[in-house]
C-alpha positions in Angstrom: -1.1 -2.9 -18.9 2.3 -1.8 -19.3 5.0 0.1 -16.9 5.5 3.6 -17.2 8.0 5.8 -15.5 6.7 7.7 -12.6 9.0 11.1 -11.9 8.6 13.3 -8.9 10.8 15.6 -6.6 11.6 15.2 -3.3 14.4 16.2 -0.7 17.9 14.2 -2.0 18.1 13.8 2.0 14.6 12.5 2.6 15.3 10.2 -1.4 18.6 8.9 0.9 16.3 8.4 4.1 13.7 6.1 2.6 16.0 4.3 0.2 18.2 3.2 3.6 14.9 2.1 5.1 13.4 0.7 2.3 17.2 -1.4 2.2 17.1 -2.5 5.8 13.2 -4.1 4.8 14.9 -5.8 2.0 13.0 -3.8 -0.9 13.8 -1.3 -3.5 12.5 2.0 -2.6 10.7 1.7 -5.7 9.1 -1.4 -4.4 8.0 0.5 -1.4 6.1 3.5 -4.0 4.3 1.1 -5.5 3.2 -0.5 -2.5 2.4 3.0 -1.2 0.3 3.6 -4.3 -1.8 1.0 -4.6 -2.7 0.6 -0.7 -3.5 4.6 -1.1 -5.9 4.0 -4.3 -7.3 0.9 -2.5 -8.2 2.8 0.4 -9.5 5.7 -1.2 -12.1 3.5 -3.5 -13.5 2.4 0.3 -13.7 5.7 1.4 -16.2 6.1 -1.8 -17.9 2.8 -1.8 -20.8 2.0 -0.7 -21.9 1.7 3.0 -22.7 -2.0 2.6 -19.6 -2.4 0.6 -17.7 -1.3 2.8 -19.4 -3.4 5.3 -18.9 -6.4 3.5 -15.1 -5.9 3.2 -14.4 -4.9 6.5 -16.1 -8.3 7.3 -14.0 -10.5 5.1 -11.0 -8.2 6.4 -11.8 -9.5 10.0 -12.6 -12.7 8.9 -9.3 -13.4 7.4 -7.4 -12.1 9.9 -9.1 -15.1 12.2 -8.3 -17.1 10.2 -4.6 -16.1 9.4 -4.4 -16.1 13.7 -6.3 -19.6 14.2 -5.4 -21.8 11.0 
């Protein structure tokens, strides 16, 4: 799948707000969007999964945060 151009409006001073923050993280503020949209689509296809779906991920969520904390 290819890259399209995504165009919205927004306040220039909130556009100069999160680019300066999205700077001091090291990342584009485009960067940041894109991050933003996916973690938003990701969390609304849990909301409408499953109950034992969810389950199950919430699970492997916890269990890779062990292990990420006790290599």
């Amino acid at each position: 799948m290819g890259d399209v151009t995504f165009t919205l409006r927004v306040d220039e001073a909130l556009k100069t707000e999160f680019a300066a923050a999205a700077k001091a993280c090291d990342r584009t503020a485009a960067q940041l969007l894109r991050d933003f949209m996916r973690a938003y689509v990701q969390q609304q296809a849990q909301a409408t999964a499953p109950a034992d779906e969810v389950e199950a991920t919430a699970i492997h969520s916890t269990i890779g945060a062990h292990i990420a904390k006790n290599p």
